[in-house]
N, C-alpha and C positions, 0 to 999 in steps of 0.2 A: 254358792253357785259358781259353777266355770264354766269358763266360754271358749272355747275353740276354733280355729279353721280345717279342714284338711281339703286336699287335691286329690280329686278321683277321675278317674274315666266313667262317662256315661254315655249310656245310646240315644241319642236325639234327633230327631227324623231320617232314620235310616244312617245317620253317619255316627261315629264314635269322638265324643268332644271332652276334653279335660276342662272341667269344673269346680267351682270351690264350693265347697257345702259346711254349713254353721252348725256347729253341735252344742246342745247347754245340757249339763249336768246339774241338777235340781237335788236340792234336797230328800229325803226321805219320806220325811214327816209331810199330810196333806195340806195343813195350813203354809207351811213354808213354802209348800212347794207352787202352793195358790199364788202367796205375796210376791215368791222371786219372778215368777210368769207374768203379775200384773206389772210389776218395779223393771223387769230386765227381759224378758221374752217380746210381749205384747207390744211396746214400742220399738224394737228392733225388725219385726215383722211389716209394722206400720210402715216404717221409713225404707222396706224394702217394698211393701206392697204401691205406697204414693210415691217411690223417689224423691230426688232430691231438689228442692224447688231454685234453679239458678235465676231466676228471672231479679231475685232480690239481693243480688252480692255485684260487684263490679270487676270480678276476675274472670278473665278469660282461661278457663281451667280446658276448653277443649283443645286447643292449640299450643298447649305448653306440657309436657310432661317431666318437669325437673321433681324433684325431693319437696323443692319449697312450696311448690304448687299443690301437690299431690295432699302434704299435710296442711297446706290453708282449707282446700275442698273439702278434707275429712272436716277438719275443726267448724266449717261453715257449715255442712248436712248435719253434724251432732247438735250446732246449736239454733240449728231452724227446724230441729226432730220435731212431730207434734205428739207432746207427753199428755199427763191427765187433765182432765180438768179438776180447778183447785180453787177451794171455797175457805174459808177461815172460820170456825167454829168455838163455841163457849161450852166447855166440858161442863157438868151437870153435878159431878161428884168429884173428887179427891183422889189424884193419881198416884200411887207409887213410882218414881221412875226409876229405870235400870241404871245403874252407875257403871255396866259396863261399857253400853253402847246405845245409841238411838234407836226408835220403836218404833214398829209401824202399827199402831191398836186399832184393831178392827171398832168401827165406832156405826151405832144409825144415826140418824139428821132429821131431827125435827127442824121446819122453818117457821117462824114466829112473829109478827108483826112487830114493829119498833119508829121512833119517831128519831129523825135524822135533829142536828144540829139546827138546818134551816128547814125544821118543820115539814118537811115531807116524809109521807107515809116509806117506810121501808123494809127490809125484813133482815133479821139476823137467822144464822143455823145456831141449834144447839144438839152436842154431840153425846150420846150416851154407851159406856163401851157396852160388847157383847156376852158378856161373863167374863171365865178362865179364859185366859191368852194363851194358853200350852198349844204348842207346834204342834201337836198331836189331836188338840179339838177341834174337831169340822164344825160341831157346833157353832161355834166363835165366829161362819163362815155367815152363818144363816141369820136372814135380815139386817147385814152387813150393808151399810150404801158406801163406804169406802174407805181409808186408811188415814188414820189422825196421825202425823209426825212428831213425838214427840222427843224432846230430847236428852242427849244421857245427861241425868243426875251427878250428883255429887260435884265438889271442887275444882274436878279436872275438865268437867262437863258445862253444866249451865248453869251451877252455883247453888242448887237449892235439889233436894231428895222428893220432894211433892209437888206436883202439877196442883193448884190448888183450886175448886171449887172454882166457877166463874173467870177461869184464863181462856185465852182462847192460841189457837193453835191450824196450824195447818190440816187440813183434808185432801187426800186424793181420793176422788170419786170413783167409784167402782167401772170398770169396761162399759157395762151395759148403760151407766148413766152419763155418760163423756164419748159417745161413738163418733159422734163428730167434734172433739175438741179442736179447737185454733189455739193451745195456748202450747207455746213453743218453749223449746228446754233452756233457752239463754233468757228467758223472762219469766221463768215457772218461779215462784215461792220454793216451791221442792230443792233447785238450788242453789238460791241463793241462803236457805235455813241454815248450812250446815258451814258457810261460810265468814270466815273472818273481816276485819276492815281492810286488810291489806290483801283479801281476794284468793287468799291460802287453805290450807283443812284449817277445822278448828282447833283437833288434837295437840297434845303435847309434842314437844320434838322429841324427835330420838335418839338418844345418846349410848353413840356406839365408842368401842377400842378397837385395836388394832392391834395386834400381833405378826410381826414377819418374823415368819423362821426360813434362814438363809443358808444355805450351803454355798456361799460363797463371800469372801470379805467385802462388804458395802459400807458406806454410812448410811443415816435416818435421812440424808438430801436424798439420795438414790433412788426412793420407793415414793413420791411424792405423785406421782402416777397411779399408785396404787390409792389412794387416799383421795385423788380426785375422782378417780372410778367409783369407786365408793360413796362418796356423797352424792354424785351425779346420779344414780341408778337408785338412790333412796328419794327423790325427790329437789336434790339442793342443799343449797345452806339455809333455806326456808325452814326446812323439814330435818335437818341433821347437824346435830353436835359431833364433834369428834374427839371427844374427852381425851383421849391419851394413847400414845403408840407408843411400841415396844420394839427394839430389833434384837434378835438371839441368832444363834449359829447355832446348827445342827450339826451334832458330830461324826467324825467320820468314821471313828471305832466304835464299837459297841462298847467298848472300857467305860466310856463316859457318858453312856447313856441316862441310869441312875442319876447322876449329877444334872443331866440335863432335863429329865424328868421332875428333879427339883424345884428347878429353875422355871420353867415352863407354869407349873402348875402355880407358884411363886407371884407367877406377872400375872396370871391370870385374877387371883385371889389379893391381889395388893392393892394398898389404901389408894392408890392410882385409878383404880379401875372401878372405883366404890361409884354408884351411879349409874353405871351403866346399863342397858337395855338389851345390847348386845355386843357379843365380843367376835371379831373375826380375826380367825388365825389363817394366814397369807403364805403361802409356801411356793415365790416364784422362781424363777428360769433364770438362768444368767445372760442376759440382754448381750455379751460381750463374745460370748462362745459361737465357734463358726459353724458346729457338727452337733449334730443329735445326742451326743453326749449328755449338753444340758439340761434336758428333757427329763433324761433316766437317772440322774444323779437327783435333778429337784424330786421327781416323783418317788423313788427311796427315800429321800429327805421328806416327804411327805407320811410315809409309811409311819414313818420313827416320829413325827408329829403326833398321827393318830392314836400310836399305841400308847405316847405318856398321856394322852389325853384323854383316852378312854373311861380309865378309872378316877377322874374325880369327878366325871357325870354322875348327877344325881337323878336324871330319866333320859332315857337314851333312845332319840327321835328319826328313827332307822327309814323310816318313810319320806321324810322329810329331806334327811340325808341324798335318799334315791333322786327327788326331784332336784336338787342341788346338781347332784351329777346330771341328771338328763340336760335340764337347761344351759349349763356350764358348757356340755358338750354339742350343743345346739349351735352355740357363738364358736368354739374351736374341738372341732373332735379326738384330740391328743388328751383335751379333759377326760373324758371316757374315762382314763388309764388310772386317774387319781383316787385315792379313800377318803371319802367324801365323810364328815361326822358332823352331825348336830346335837345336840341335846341342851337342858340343861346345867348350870352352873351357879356357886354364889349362893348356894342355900336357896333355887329357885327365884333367884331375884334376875338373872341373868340368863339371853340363851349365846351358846358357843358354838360356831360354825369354822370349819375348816375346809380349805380350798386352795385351789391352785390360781397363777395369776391367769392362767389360760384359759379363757373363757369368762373370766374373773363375772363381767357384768351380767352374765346370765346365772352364775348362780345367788348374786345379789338380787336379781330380780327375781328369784323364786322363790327368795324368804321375803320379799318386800312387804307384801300383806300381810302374811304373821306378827313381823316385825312392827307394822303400824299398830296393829291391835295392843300388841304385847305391852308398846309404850303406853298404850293410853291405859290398858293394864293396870300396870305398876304403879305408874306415879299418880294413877288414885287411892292406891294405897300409902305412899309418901307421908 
């Protein structure tokens, strides 16, 4: 699913007013398209249709409009949003779980009598899924009462391949049965599931390289800018390793292109780099130059980047590439100018992006989701 904003003009009692309007891109398939509406639609709508309840925070958010304000307000309305309501349920049969990522399995709910600890009558749910799970069965839809969380399998996940008979597991109740929940997204089960003890994702971290290709003589102290951009736009040092960097000069004849095609291809494939989840290859600006010069000289130096680079992709992710450039150029429109390549690398163990320092964090932030999956990916297979 994506989420967007854009700015438009519209006509509103006789005057013409610029507006923001929310756009979400939904999946294909109708089951999907159901889940992301219940999971990311239907409580964003909520929280625009109730607003935002200030009466429970102690910030004065109308009389202050700084940075720090604005993003405490966001962070206070997301976690007093009112999300599903959420029952805990006893699976009935034997789950396969996905080792790639967490489920949301269409489940019905039988409720059951049971006797409490101190003897009072109580009831449990018990959860039965709906068939085939395929994003494609509407079936799977029908006689649904709401969405069992469960979580991805395997080593990298929650340690075990089978939800077994008799666990129980989180529910999100369907719309029509939670129309009026109270239960708020900083106290939901929903998420605190997917969270660690120290308050983080659960996933693996991701273990990125670094490549700067320079056309100009630096050291490895120089580019340490580069390196905190980068982890910073990934999450942290919570969330990112930074296995190994590389510094290379980009030449300035074509004579020694060959040779530096070598080379390049070299660092990328070296026992340095073994690990890795992703590699980025860095092609900045000379901080030191007073004229536009540097601009054109990095951006040729990028040219000759891409071209040794091309050919030891082993799928070559041209789309992917594109939003690179877009976002890059979002943060600095000089990005625009640069050959932006992603693909594969490493025998598909690894993806390789290249990029300009200019605009550097927006095109980190465009593989950032790819990049999370990709690690938790890989080092399930480890």
């Amino acid at each position: 699913t994506t989420f967007i904003t854009i700015d438009r003009d519209t006509k509103m009692g006789g005057r013409r007013r610029r507006c923001q309007k929310l756009i979400f891109a939904l999946p294909g398939n109708p089951v999907s398209a159901s889940v992301c509406s219940e999971l990311l639609v239907r409580p964003c709508l909520d929280l625009l249709h109730d607003g935002v309840d200030t009466t429970t925070s102690t910030s004065d958010y109308s009389s202050r409009q700084d940075q720090t304000s604005m993003e405490s307000f966001t962070k206070h309305a997301v976690e007093n949003a009112k999300v599903h309501e959420e029952v805990m349920a006893i699976i009935t049969s034997d789950i396969k779980l996905d080792q790639g990522r967490p489920e949301y399995r269409r489940v019905a709910l039988q409720r059951a009598p049971c006797t409490s600890q101190n003897g009072r009558q109580e009831y449990s749910y018990h959860a039965t899924h709906t068939g085939v799970q395929r994003s494609s069965r509407v079936l799977s839809l029908r006689g649904a009462d709401g969405f069992m969380m469960l979580p991805r399998g395997g080593p990298s996940g929650c340690g075990y391949d089978i939800a077994r008979k008799g666990m129980e597991f989180p529910v999100l109740l369907h719309s029509s049965l939670s129309v009026r929940s109270d239960n708020c997204w900083k106290d939901s089960m929903h998420r605190g599931r997917w969270k660690s003890e120290d308050g983080d994702g659960k996933g693996p971290k991701l273990k990125v390289g670094v490549i700067v290709c320079t056309s100009y003589e630096q050291g490895n102290d120089d580019f340490q800018s580069i390196d905190r951009t980068l982890v910073d736009s990934l999450g942290g040092d919570s969330h990112v390793i930074l296995v190994q960097k590389f510094v290379c000069k980009v030449p300035s004849d074509a004579e020694n292109n060959e040779e530096f095609t070598q080379k390049l291809s070299a660092m990328v494939s070296s026992p340095q780099m073994e690990g890795t989840n992703a590699i980025f290859v860095v092609v900045p600006t000379d901080p030191l130059a007073e004229d536009n010069g540097s601009s054109a000289i990095a951006f040729r130096a990028g040219l000759e980047v891409s071209h040794a680079l091309r050919p030891i992709l082993t799928k070559n992710a041209g789309a992917m590439a594109l939003q690179v450039r877009k976002h890059a150029a979002a943060h600095d429109p000089v990005a625009a100018l640069f050959e932006n390549v992603v693909g594969i690398v490493r025998n598909g163990s690894a993806v390789l992006i290249t990029c300009s320092d200019r605009g550097f964090e927006g095109a980190v932030v465009a593989v950032k989701g790819l990049l999370g999956y990709l690690a938790s990916l890989l080092n399930s297979t480890d």
